[in-house]
N, C-alpha and C positions, 0 to 999 in steps of 0.2 A: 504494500500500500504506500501510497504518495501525498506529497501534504496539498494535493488539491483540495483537501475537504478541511481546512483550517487556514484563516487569517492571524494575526498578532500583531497587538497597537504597537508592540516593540518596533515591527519591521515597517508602521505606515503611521501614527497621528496620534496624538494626546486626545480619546476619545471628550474627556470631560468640554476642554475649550471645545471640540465640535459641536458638540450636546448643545452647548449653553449657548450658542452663538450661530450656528449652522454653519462656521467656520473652521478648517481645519488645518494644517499642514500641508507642503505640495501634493504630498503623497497620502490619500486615503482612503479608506475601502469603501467609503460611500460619498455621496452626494446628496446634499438637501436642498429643500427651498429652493430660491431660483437657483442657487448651481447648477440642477437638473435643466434646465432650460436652456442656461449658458452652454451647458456640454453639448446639448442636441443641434443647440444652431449652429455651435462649429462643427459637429459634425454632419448634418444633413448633406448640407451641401457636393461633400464627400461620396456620400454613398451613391448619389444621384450620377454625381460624376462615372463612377466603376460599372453602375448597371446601364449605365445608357454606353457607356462603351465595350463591354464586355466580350467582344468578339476580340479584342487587344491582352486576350486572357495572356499568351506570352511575355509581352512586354510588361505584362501588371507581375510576374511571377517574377522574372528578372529582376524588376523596380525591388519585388521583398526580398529578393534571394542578397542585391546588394545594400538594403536596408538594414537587413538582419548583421551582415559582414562591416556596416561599417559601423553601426553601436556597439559606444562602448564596452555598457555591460554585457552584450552579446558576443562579445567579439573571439571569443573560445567557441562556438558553436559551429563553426567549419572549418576546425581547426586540423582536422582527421577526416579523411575520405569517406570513412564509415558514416560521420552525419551529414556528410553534405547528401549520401548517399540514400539515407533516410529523409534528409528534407527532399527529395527529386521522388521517392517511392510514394511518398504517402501526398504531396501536396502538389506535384508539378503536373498531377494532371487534369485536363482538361474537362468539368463540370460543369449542369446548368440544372437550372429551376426546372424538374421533372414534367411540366405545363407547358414552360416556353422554349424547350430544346428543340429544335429543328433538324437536329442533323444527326437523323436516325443510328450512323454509323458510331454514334457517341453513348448510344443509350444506355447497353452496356455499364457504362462507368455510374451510373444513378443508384447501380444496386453497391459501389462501394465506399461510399461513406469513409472515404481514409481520411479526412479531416480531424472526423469524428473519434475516429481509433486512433491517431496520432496523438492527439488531445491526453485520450485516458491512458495514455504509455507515458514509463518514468520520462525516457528520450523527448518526447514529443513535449509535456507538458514543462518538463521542467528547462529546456535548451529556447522551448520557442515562445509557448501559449503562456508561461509564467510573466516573459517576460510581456507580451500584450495585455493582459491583465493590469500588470505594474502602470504599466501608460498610458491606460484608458483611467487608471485612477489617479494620476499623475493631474492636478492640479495648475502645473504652469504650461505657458502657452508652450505649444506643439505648433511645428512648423505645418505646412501646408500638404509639401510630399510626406510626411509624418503619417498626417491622416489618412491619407491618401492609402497608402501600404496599407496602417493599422485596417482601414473599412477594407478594404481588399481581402485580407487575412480574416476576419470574421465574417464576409460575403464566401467563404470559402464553407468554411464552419455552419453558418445560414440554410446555405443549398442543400451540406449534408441534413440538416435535423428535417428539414421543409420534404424532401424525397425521402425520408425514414419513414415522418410520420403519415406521409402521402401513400406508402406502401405497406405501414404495417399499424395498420388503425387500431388505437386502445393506446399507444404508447405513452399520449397525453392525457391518458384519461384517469381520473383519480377520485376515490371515494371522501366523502364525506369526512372521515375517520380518519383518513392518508393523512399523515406529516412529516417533511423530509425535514432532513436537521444537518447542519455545519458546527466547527467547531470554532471559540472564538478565544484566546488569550487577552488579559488585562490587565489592568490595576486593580485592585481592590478599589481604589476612590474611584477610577474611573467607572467600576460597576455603580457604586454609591452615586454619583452622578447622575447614571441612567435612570437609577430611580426618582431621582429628585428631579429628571427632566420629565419623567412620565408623571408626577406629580404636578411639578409648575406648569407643563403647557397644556396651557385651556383651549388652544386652537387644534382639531384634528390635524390642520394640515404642518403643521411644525413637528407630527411623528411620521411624517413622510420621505424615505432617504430609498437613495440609487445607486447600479453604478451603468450608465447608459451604453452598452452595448457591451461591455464585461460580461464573465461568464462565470458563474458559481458552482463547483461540483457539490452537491446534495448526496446525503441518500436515504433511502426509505426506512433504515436503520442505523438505529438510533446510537449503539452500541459505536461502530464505526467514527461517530461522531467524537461520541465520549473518547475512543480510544485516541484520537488526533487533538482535543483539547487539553490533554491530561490531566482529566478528572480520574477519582478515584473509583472505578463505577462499582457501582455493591459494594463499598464500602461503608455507606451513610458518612462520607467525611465531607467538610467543607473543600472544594478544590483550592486548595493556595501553595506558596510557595514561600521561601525565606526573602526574596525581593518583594513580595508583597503583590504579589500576582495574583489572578484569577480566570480561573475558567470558565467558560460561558460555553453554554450548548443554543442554539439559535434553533428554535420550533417553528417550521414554517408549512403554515396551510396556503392551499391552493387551490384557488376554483376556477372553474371558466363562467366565459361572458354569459348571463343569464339571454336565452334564447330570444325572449320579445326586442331585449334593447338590440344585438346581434343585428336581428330584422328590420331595426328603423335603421341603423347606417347601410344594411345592404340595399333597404329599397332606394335611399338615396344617393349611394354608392355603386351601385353594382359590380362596376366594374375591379375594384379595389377586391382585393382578397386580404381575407382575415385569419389567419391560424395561430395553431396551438403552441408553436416552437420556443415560447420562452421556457415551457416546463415539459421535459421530454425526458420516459425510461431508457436508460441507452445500455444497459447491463448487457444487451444482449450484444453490444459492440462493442464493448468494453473490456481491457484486455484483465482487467479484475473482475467477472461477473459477480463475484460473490459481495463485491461490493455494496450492491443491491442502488446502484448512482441514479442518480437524476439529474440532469444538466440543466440548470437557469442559465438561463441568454437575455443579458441587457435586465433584470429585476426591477420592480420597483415596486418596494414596500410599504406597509403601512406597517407600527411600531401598537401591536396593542396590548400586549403587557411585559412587564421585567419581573419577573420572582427570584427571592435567594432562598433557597431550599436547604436541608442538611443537607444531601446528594451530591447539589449542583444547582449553579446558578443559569435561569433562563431567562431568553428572550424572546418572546411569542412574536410572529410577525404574519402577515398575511399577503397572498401576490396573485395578480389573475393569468393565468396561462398563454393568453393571446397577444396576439399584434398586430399591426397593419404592414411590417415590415416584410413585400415582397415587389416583385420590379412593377408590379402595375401600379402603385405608386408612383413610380417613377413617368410612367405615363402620363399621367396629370401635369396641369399647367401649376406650376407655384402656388397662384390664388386657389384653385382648386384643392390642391394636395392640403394648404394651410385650412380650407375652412373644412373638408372631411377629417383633417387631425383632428381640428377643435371638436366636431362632431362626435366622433371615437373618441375621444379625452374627456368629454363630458358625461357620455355612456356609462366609461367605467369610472369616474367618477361615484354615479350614483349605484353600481354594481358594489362597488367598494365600502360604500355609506350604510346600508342597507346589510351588509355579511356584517361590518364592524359593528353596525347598533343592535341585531339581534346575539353577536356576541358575547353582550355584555347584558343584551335581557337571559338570557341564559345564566349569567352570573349576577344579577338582581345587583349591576351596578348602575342607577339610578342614573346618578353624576353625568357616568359616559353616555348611557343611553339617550341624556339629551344633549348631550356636543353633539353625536353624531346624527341626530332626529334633525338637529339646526344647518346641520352642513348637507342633510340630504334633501333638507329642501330648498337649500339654494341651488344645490345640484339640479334641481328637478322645477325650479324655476328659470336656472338657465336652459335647460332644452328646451320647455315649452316655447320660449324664443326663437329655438331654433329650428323647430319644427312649423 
């Protein structure tokens, strides 16, 4: 096993000043408030770019192969034939959106997913995808060809989960019950913080954090998790350490778009396609099945509880499964693409409001049940607008 399925403030952000401010350090594993906005607009424009030229798949592969060679902290990564050798097996070839392929002679390559299996390999994740991850949550300005590679690299990643789940229906589907979990390293104040930030903020949208196009490995067990956080598991012990550390296990439910809202952006959308790909089983691609993984592509959560247990300390959080992220987007004119985001953003919006508030009627927590009763009818005063 591989430490895809654990983060640590050590290696990215003083989580407390995040909490308290939605500010953090260059480097951190989420984004809040408008952060999230800030990220997406530098990078849209990006991705528009890749898929509207996408037939230039060589020259985009080249662009990363010397992207990867001339960073820094990369710069060991094709240092020995064997990985240059591995980066050309598993990513140099030539993929497309299982819908919009045209060129029958390519088909073939839909059923292999080596993005996807690169990704869950020690090689793969830790020479290449570690380091993408690091840069999408990289905080300071990114050059232009930066983005460029980086959307490239995850349009690679994209097509395999989009042709998985295209071909092997159920992989994003998940019960009621389902909770995947990560593993998280702290401070002991920094946990203390969390609480005090679930505490102080009386605005739903101030527990809302990201990482826009980053990818989380999950998995549907739980243990896994524990065992990459280092908690003590069955032990009933406090997780900590002599630096005053702590371990956080991250509980995260997953739903998809409730059907009706689904239906008002498709009748006014049609053409846009909506899938499952942010939360997809890949155990079955994964060169650790046993893993029992689940791949988050791009998250974005809602923060709805923090508990410290004898066991282990949690943070419950919530995510919808979908997205609009596929090239017929890209078909749209700007104004277009901008008011069907807003559309879909406001959707789930009120999909989000709605799972949170009966959450918390479930836990006869009064308090929260009317934040989120107050934010789901602004929710649901703004579509009426827009409909």
């Amino acid at each position: 096993m591989i430490s895809r399925f654990r983060d640590s403030t050590k290696d990215h952000f003083n989580f407390r000043s995040w909490s308290e401010s939605g500010k953090g350090s260059n480097d951190t594993p989420f984004f809040s408030g408008e952060g999230v906005e800030v990220r997406m607009k530098a990078i849209r424009p990006k991705i528009r770019e890749v898929r509207q030229s996408w037939n230039n798949f060589e020259d985009y592969i080249s662009s990363l192969r010397q992207f990867l060679l001339n960073s820094k902290q990369e710069k060991r990564i094709f240092q020995k034939e064997k990985e240059l050798h591995l980066f050309d097996t598993h990513l140099n070839k030539f993929r497309d959106w299982i819908d919009r392929d045209n060129r029958s002679e390519k088909k073939s390559i839909q059923e292999d997913y080596g993005a996807v299996q690169f990704y869950t390999s020690r090689n793969g994740y830790e020479l290449i995808f570690k380091a993408m991850n690091e840069k999408f949550r990289d905080k300071s300005k990114l050059s232009e060809d930066d983005f460029k590679n980086l959307a490239f690299l995850v349009e690679l990643l994209n097509i395999d989960l989009y042709n998985y789940n295209e071909l092997n229906p159920g992989v994003s589907v998940f019960r009621d019950s389902d909770r995947v979990y990560r593993g998280l390293d702290m401070s002991q104040d920094e946990f203390k913080s969390i609480m005090k930030f679930m505490t102080d903020a009386s605005s739903v949208q101030q527990r809302y954090i990201s990482t826009p196009l980053g990818f989380l490995s999950t998995s549907l067990n739980r243990d896994v998790a524990v065992n990459f956080s280092g908690q003590k598991n069955g032990e009933g012990e406090q997780s900590s350490d002599k630096q005053g550390r702590c371990s956080v296990i991250l509980e995260i439910h997953i739903i998809s778009l409730d059907p009706d809202l689904l239906g008002i952006y498709q009748d006014r959308h049609p053409s846009s396609i909506v899938s499952p790909i942010c939360a997809t089983r890949i155990e079955g691609l994964s060169r650790y099945p046993q893993e029992r993984e689940v791949l988050l592509r791009g998250p974005f959560f809602q923060v709805l509880d923090v508990k410290r247990a004898d066991a282990s300390n949690i943070v419950e959080l919530m995510m919808l499964d979908c997205n609009r992220d596929h090239p017929t987007t890209a078909a749209l004119s700007e104004e277009e693409d901008k008011s069907a985001r807003y559309l879909f953003r406001t959707l789930v919006h009120v999909n989000r409001y709605e799972y949170c508030k009966n959450f918390y009627l479930e836990r006869n927590r009064k308090d929260e049940v009317d934040r989120y009763q107050n934010a789901l009818n602004a929710s649901k005063r703004i579509l009426d607008k827009l409909l």
